[in-house]
DRENPA-3360 file (N, C-alpha, C; in nm, 2 decimals, always signed):
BEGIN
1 = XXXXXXXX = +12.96/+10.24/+7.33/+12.81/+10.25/+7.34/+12.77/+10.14/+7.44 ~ +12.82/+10.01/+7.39/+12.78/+9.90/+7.50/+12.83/+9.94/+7.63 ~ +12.97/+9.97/+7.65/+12.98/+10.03/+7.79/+12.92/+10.12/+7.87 ~ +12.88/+10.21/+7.82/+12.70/+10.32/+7.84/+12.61/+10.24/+7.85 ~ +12.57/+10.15/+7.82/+12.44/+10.08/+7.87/+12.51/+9.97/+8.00 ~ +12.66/+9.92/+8.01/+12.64/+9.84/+8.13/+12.67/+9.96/+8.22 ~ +12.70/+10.07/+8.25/+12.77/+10.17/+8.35/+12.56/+10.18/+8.38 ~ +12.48/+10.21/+8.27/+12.37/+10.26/+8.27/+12.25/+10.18/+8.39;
9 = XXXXXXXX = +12.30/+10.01/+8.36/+12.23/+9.94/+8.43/+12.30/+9.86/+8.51 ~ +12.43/+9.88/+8.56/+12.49/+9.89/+8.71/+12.41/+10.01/+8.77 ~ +12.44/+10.16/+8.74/+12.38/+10.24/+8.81/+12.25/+10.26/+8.87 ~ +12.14/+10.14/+8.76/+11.98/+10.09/+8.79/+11.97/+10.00/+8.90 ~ +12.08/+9.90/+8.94/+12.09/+9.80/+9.04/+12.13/+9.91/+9.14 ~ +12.21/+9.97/+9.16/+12.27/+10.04/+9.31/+12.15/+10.10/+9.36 ~ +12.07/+10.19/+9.25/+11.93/+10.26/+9.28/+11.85/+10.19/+9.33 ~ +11.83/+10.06/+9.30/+11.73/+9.99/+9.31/+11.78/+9.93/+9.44;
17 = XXXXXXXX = +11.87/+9.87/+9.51/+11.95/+9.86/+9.61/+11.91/+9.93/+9.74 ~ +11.94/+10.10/+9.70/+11.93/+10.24/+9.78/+11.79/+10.17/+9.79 ~ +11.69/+10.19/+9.74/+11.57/+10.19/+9.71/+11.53/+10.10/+9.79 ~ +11.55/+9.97/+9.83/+11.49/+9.85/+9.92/+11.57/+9.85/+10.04 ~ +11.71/+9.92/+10.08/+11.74/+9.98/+10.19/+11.64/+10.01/+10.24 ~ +11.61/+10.11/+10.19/+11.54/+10.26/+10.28/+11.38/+10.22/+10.29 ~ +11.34/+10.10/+10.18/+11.23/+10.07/+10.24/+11.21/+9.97/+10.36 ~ +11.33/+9.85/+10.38/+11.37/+9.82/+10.49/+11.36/+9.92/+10.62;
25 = XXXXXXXX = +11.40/+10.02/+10.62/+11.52/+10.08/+10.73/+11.37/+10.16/+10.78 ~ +11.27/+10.19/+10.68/+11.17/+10.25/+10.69/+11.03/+10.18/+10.79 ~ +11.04/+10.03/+10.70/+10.95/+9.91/+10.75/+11.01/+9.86/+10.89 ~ +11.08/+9.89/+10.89/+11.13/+9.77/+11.05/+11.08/+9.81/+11.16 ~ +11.03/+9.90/+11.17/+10.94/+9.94/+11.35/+10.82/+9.87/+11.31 ~ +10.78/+9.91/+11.21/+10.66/+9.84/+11.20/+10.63/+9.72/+11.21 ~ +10.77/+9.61/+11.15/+10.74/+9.45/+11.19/+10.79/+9.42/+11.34 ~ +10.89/+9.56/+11.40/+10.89/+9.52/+11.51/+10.78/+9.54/+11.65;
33 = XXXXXXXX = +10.65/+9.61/+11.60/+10.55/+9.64/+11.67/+10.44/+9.48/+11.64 ~ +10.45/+9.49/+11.49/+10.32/+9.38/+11.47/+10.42/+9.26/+11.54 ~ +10.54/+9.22/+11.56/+10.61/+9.11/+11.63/+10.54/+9.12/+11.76 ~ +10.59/+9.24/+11.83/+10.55/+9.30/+12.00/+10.40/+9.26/+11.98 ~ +10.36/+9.27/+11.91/+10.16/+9.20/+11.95/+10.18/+9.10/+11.99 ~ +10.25/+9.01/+11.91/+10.21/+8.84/+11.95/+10.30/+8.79/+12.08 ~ +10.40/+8.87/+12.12/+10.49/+8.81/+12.18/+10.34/+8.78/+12.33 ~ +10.46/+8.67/+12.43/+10.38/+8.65/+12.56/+10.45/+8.71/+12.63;
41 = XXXXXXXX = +10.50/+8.81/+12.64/+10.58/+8.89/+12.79/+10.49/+9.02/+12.83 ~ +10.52/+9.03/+12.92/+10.38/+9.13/+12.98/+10.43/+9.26/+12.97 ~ +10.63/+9.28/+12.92/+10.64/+9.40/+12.91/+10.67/+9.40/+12.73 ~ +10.71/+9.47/+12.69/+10.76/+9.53/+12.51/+10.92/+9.49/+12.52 ~ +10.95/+9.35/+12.50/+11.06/+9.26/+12.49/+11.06/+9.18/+12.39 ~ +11.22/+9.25/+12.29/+11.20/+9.20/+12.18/+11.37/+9.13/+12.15 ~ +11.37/+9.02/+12.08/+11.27/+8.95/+12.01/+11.17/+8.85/+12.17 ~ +11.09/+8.86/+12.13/+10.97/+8.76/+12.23/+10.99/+8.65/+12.31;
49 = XXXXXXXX = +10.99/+8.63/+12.38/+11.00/+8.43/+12.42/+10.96/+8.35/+12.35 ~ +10.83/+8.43/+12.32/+10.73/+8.29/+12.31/+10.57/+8.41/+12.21 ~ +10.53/+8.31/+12.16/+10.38/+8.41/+12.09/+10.27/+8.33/+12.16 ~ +10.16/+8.45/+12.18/+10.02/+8.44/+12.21/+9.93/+8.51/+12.14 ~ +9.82/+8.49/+12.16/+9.73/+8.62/+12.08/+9.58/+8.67/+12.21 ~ +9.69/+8.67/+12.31/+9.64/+8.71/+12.47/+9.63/+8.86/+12.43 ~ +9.75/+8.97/+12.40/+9.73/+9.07/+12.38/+9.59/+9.17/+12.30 ~ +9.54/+9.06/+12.19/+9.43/+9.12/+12.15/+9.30/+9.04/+12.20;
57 = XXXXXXXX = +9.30/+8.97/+12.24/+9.21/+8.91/+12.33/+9.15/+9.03/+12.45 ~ +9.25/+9.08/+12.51/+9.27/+9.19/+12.63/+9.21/+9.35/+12.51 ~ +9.27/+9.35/+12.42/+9.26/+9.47/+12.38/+9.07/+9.47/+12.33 ~ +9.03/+9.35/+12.28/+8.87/+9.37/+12.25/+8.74/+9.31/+12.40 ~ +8.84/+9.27/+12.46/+8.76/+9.30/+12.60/+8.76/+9.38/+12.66 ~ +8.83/+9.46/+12.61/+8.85/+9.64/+12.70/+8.71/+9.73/+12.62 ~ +8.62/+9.79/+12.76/+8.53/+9.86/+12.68/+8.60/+10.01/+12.64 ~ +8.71/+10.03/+12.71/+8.75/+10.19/+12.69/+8.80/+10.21/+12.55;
65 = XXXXXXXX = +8.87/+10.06/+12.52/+8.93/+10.04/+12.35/+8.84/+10.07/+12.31 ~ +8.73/+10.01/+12.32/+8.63/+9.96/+12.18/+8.55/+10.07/+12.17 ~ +8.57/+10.14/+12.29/+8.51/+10.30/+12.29/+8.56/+10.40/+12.22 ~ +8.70/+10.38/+12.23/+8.78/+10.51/+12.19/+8.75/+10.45/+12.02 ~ +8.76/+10.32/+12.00/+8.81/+10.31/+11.83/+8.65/+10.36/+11.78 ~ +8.58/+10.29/+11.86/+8.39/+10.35/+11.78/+8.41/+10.54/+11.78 ~ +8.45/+10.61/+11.84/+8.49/+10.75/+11.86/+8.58/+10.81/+11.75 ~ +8.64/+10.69/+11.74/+8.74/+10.76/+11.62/+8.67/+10.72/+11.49;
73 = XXXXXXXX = +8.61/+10.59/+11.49/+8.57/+10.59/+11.37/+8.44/+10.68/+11.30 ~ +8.32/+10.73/+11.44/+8.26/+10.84/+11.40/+8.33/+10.96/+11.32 ~ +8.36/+11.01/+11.42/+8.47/+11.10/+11.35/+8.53/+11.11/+11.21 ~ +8.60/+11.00/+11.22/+8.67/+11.01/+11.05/+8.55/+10.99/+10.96 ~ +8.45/+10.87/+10.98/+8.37/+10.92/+10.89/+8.30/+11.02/+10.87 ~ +8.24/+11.10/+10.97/+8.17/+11.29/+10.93/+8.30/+11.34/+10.87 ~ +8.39/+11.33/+10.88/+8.50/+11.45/+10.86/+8.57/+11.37/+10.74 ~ +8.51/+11.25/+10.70/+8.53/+11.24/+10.54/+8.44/+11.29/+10.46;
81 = XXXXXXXX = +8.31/+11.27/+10.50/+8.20/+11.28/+10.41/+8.16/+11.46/+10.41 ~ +8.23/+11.54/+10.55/+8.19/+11.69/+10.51/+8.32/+11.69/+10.46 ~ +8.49/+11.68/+10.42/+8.58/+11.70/+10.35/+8.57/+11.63/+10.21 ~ +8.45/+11.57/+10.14/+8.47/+11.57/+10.00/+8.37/+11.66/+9.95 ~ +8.29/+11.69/+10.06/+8.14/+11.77/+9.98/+8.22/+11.93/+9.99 ~ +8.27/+11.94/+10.08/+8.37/+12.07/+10.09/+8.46/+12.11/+9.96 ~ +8.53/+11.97/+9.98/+8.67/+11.97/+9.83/+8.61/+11.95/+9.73 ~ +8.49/+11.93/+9.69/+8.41/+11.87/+9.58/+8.40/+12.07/+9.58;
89 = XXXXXXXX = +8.33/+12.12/+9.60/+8.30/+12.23/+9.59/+8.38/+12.33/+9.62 ~ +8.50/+12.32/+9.66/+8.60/+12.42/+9.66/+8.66/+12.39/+9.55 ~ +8.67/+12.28/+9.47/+8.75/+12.21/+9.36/+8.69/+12.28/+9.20 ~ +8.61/+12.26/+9.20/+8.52/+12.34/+9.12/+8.52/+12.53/+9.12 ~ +8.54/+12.55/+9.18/+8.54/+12.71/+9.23/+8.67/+12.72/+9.17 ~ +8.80/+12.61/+9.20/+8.94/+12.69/+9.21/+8.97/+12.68/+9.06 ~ +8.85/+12.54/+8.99/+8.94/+12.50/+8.89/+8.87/+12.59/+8.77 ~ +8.71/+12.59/+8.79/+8.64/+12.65/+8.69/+8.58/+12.80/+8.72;
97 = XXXXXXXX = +8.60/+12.87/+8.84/+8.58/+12.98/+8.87/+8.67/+13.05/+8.77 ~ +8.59/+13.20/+8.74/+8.64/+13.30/+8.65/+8.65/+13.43/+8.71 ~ +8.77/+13.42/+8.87/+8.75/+13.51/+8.94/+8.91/+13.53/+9.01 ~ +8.90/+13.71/+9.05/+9.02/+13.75/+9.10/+9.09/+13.67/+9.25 ~ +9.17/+13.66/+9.27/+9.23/+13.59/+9.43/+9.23/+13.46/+9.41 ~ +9.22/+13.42/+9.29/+9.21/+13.24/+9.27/+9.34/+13.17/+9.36 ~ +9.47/+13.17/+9.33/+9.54/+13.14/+9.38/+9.59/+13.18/+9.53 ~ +9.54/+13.28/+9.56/+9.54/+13.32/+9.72/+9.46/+13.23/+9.78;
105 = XXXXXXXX = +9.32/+13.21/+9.69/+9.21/+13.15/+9.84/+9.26/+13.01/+9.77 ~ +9.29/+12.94/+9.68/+9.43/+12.79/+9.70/+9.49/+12.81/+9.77 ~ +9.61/+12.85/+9.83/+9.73/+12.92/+9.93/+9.64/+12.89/+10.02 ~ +9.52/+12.99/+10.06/+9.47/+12.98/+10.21/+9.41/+12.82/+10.24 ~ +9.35/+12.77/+10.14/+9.30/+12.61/+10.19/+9.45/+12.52/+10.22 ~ +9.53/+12.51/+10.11/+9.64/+12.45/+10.13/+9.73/+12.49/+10.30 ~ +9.72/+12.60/+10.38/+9.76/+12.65/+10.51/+9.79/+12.57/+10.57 ~ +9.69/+12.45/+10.62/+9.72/+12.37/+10.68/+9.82/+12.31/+10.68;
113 = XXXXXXXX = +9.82/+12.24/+10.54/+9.96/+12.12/+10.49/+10.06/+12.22/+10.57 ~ +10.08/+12.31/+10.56/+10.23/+12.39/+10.57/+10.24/+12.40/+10.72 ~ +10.14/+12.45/+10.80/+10.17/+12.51/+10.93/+10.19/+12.33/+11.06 ~ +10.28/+12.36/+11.09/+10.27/+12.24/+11.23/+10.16/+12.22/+11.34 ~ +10.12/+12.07/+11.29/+10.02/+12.10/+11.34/+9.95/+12.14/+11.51 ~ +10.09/+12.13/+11.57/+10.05/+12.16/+11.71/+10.02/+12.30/+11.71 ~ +10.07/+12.39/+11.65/+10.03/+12.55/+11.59/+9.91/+12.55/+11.58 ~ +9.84/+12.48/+11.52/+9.73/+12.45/+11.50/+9.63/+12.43/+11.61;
121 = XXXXXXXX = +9.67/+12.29/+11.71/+9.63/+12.25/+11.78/+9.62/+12.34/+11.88 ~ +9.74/+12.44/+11.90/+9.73/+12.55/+11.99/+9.64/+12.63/+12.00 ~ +9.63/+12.68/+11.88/+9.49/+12.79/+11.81/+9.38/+12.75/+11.83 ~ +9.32/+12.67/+11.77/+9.23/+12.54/+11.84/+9.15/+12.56/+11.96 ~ +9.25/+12.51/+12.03/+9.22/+12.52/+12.15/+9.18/+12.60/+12.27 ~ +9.22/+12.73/+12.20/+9.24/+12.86/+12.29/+9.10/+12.87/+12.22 ~ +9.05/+12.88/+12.11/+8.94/+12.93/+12.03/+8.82/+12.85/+12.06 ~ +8.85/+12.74/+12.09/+8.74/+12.64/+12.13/+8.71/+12.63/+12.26;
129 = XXXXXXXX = +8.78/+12.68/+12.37/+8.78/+12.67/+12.48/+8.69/+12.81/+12.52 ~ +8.69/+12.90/+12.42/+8.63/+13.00/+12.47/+8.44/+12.99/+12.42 ~ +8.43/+12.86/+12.32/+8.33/+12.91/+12.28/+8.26/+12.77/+12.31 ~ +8.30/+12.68/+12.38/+8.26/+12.59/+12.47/+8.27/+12.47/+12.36 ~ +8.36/+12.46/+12.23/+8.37/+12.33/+12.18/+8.42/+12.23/+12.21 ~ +8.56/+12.26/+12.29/+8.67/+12.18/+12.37/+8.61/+12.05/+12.37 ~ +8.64/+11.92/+12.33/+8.63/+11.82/+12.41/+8.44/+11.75/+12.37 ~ +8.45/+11.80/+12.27/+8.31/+11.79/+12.22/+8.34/+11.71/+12.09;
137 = XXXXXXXX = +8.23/+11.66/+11.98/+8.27/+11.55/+11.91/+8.21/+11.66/+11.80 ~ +8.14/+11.79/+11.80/+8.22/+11.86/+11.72/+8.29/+11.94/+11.72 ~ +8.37/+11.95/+11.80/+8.49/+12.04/+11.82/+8.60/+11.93/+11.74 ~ +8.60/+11.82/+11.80/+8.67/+11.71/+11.74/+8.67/+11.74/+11.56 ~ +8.55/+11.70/+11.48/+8.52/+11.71/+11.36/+8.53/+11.83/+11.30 ~ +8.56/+11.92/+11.40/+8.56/+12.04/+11.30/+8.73/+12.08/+11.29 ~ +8.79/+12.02/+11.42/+8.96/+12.01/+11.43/+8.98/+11.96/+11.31 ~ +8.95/+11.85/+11.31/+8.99/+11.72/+11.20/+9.00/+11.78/+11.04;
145 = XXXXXXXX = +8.84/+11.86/+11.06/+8.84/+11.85/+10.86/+8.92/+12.00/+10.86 ~ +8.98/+12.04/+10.93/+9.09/+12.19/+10.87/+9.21/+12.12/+10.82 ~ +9.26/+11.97/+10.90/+9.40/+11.92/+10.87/+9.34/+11.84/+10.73 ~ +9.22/+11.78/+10.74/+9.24/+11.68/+10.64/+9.18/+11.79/+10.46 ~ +9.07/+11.87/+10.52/+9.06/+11.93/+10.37/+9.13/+11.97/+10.26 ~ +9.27/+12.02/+10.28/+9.36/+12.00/+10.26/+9.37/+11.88/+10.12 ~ +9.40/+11.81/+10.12/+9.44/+11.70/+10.10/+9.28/+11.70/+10.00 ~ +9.16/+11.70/+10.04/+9.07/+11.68/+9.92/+9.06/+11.72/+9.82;
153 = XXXXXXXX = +9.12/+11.86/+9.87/+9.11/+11.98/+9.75/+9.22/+11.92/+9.65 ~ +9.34/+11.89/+9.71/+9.44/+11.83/+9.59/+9.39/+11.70/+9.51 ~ +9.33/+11.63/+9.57/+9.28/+11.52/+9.47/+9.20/+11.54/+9.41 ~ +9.12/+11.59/+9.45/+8.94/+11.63/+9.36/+9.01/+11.74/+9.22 ~ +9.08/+11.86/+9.30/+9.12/+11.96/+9.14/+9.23/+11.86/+9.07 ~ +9.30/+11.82/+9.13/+9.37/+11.72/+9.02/+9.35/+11.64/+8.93 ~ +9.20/+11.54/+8.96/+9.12/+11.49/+8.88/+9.02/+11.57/+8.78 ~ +8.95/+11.72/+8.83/+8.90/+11.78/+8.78/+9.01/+11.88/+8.62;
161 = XXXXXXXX = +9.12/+11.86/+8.68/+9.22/+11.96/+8.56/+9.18/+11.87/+8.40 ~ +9.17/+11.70/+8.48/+9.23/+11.61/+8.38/+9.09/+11.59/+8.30 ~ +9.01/+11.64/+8.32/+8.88/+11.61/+8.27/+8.88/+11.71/+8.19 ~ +8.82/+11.66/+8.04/+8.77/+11.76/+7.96/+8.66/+11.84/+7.91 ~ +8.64/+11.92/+8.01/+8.51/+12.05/+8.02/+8.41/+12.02/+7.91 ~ +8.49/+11.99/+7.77/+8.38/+12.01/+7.61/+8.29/+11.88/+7.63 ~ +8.30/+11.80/+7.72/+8.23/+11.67/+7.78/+8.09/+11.69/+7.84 ~ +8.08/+11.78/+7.92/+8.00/+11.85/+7.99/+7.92/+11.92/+7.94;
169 = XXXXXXXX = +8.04/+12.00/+7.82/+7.92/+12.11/+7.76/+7.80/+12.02/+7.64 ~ +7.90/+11.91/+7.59/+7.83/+11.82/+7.52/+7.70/+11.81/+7.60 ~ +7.67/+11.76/+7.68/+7.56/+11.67/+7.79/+7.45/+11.82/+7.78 ~ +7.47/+11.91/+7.80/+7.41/+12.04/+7.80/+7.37/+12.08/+7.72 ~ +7.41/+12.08/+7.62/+7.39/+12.10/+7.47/+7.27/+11.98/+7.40 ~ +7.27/+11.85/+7.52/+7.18/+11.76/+7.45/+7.09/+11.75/+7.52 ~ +7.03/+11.90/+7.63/+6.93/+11.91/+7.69/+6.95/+11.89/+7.86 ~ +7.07/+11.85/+7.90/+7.12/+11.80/+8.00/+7.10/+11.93/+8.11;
177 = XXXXXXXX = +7.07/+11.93/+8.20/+7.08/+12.03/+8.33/+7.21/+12.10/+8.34 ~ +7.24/+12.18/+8.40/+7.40/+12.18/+8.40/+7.41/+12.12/+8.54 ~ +7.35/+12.13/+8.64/+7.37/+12.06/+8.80/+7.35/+11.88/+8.70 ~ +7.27/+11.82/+8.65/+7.26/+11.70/+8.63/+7.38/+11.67/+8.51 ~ +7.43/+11.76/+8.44/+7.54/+11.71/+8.35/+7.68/+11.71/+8.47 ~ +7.67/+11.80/+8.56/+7.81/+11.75/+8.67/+7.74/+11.61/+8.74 ~ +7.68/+11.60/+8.78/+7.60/+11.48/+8.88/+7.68/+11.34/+8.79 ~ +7.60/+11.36/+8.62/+7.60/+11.22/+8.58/+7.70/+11.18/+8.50;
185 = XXXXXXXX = +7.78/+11.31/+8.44/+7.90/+11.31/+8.38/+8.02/+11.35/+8.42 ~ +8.05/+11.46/+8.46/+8.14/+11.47/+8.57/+8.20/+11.43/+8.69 ~ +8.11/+11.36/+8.78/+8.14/+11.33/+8.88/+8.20/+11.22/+8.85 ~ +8.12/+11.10/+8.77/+8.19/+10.97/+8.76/+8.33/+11.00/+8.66 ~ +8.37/+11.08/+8.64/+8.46/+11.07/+8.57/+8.56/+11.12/+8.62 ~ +8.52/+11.20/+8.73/+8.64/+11.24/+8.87/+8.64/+11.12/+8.96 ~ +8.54/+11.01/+8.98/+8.51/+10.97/+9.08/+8.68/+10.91/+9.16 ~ +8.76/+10.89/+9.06/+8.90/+10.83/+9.12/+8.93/+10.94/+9.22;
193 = XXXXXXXX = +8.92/+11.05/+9.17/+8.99/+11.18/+9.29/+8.91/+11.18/+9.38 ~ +8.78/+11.19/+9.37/+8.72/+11.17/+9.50/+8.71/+11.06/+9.59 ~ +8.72/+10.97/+9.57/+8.75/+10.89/+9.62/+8.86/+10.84/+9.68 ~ +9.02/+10.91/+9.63/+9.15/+10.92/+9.72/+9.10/+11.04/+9.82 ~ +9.02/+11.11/+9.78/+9.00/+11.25/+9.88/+8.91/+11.19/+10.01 ~ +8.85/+11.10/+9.97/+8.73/+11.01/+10.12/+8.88/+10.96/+10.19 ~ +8.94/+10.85/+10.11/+9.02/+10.79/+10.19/+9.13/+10.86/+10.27 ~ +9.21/+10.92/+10.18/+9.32/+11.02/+10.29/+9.26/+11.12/+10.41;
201 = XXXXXXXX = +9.07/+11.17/+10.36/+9.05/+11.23/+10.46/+9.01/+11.14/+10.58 ~ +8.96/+10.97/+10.56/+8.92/+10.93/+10.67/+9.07/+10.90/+10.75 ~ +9.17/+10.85/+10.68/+9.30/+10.81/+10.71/+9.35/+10.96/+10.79 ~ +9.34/+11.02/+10.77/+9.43/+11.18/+10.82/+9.36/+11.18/+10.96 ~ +9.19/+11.19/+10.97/+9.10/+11.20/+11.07/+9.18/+11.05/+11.18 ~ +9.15/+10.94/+11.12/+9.14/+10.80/+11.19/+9.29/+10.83/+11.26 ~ +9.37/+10.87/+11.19/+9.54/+10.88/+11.28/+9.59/+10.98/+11.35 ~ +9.50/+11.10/+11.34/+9.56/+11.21/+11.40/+9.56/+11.23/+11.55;
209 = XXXXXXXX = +9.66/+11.25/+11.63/+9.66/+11.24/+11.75/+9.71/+11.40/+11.81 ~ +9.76/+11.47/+11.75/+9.85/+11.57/+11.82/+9.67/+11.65/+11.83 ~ +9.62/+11.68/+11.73/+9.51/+11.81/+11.71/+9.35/+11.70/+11.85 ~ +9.38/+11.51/+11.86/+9.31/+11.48/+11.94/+9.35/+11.51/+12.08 ~ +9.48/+11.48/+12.11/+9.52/+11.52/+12.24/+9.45/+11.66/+12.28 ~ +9.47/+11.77/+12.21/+9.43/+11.90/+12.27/+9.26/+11.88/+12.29 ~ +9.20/+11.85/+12.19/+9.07/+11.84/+12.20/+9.01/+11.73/+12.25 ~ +9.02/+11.66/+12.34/+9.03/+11.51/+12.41/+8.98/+11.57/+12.55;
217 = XXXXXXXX = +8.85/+11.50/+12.60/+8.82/+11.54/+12.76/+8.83/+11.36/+12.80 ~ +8.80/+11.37/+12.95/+8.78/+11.25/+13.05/+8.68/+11.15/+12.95 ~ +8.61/+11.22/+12.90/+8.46/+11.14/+12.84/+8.48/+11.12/+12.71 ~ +8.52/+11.19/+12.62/+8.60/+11.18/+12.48/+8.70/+11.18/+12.40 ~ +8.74/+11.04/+12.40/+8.88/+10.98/+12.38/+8.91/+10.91/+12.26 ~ +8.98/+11.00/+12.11/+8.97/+10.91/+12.00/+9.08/+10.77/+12.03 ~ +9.08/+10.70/+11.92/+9.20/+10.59/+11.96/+9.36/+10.61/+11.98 ~ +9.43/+10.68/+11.85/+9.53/+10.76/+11.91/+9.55/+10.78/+12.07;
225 = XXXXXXXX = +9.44/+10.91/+12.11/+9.45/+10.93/+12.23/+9.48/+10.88/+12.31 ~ +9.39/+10.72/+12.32/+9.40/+10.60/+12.39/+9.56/+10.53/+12.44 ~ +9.60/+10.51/+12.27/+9.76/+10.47/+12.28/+9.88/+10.52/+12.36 ~ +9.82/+10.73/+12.29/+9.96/+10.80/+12.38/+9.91/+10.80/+12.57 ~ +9.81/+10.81/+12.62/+9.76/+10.78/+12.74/+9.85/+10.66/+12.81 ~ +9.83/+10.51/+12.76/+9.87/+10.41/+12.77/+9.98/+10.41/+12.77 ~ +10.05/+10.46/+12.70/+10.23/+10.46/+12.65/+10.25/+10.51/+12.73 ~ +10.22/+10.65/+12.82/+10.25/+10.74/+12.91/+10.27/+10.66/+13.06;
233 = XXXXXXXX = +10.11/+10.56/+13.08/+10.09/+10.48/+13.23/+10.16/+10.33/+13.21 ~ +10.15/+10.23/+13.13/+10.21/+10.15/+13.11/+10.24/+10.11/+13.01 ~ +10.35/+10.03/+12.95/+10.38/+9.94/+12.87/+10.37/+9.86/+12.86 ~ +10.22/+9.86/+12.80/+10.15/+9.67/+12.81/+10.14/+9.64/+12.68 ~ +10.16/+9.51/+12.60/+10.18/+9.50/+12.46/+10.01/+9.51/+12.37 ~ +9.97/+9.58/+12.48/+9.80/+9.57/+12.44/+9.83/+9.72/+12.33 ~ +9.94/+9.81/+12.37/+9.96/+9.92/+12.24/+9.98/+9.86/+12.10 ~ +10.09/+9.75/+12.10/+10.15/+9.71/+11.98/+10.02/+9.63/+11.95;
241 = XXXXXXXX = +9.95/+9.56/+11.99/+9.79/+9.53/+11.94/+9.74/+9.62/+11.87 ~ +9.70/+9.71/+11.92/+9.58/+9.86/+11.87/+9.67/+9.91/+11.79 ~ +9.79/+9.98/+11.77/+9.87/+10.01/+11.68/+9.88/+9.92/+11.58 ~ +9.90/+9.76/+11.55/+9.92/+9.68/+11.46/+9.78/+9.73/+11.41 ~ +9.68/+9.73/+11.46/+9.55/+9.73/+11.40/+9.48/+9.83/+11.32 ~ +9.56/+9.95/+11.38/+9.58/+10.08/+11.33/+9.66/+10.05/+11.18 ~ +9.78/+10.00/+11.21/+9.88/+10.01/+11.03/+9.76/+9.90/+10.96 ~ +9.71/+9.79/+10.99/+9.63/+9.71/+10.91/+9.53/+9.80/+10.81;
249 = XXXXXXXX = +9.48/+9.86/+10.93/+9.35/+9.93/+10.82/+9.39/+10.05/+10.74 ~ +9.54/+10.10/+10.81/+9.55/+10.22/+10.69/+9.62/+10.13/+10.54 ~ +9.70/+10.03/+10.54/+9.72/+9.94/+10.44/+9.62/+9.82/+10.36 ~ +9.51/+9.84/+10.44/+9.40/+9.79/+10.37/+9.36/+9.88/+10.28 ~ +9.31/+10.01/+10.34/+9.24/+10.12/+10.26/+9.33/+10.18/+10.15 ~ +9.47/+10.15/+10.19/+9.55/+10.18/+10.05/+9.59/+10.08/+9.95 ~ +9.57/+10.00/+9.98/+9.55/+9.86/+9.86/+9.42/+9.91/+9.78 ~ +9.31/+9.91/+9.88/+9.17/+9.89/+9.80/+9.19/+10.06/+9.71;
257 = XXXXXXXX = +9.26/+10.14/+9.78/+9.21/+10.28/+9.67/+9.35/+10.27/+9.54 ~ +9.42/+10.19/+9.59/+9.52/+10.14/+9.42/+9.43/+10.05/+9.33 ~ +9.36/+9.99/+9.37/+9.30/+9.92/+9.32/+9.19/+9.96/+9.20 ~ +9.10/+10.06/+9.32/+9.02/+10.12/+9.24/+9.10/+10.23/+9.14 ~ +9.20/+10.26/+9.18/+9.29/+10.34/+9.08/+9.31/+10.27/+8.97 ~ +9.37/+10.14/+9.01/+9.43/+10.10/+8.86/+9.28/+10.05/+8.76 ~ +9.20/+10.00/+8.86/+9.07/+9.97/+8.73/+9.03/+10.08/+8.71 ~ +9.02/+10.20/+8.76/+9.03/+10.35/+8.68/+9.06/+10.37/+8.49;
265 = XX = +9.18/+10.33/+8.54/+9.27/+10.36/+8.45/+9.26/+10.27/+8.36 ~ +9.24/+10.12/+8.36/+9.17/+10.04/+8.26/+9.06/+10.10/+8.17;
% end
């Protein structure tokens, strides 16, 4: 028996081993980009000579930067705020509707996740070009919330399953509206799912580049855009700048929504 618990907890070390490999092997572009910011060489030479913080100096005196990131941040925010009022209400339909094709019209929202998104981007494009959205900031927002809705719907009905309905009917029963017993009782008791559903959808919007490239004119350029442009004409470490800046805010927004998770769960 004791030799069953040491074979048990050798086998927990090697996993655990595997396990900080691959989060290594996973992390290393990424320290080697936030490195490439600081270095002082004018080309993407690693390891560095020497550090500066010339690169982002350059990157927020650029009006085209600060253009494309204000562009992208519009964006992700409409196409958060119409993908939770969307998933909020498609979540409800899938979870508490009492109707035939339930699981088909789930399948059809879920499409996205599954199909590549250049498939997508392709479609898109041919469809929007014909009806003059191309390159428009809502063509942009309407590209955006097909990949990221997706993704609301699974958090919002996931939180909605976990919730118990006789809660609701309580509130109703004690004179409650039924629109004001979801409002004041339901919602805050989803609020954790909706609120992963704001963030992944601003995060999905804020990083998508394949579905901005297609939908991207001279005049309308999200940040993405900006980077693969740049990567294409030169390799100035002013990328590994705006990319570092890029991983910052999606690992800020994912600390703060563990956070609000775990005091959730408190």
């Amino acid at each position: 028996m004791l030799m069953n618990f040491d074979k048990l907890g050798t086998w927990r070390w090697v996993l655990a081993g595997i396990a900080v490999l691959m989060a290594l092997f996973l992390l290393l572009p990424i320290v080697f980009i936030v490195a490439l910011s600081f270095g002082d060489s004018r080309w993407l030479i690693f390891p560095p000579p020497g550090w500066t913080m010339r690169w982002y100096h350059e990157l927020f005196a650029d009006p085209r930067w600060l253009q494309s990131a204000w562009t992208s941040a519009r964006i992700a925010v409409v196409v958060m705020v119409l993908s939770v009022i969307l998933g909020l209400l498609a979540s409800f339909a899938l979870v508490r509707g009492q109707f035939r094709g339930r699981a088909v019209l789930r399948a059809f929202f879920l499409t996205p996740m599954i199909l590549p998104v250049v498939i997508i981007a392709v479609a898109l494009y041919a469809f929007f070009l014909r009806i003059g959205l191309n390159g428009t900031f809502t063509g942009f927002v309407a590209a955006h919330l097909i990949v990221a809705l997706p993704f609301s719907i699974i958090a919002i009905t996931g939180a909605l399953k976990t919730f118990d309905p006789a809660i609701e009917d309580a509130a109703i029963l004690c004179g409650a509206h039924p629109w004001e017993a979801r409002a004041r009782v339901t919602l805050p008791a989803i609020s954790h799912g909706v609120f992963s559903a704001a963030i992944f959808s601003f995060l999905i919007s804020w990083d998508e580049v394949v579905l901005a490239i297609f939908m991207a004119s001279p005049t309308l350029q999200t940040l993405p855009v900006r980077v693969w442009t740049t990567l294409r004409q030169d390799l100035t470490p002013v990328i590994a700048a705006a990319s570092t800046l890029l991983v910052l805010l999606t690992v800020v927004l994912m600390i703060v929504a563990a956070l609000i998770r775990k005091g959730k769960s408190r």
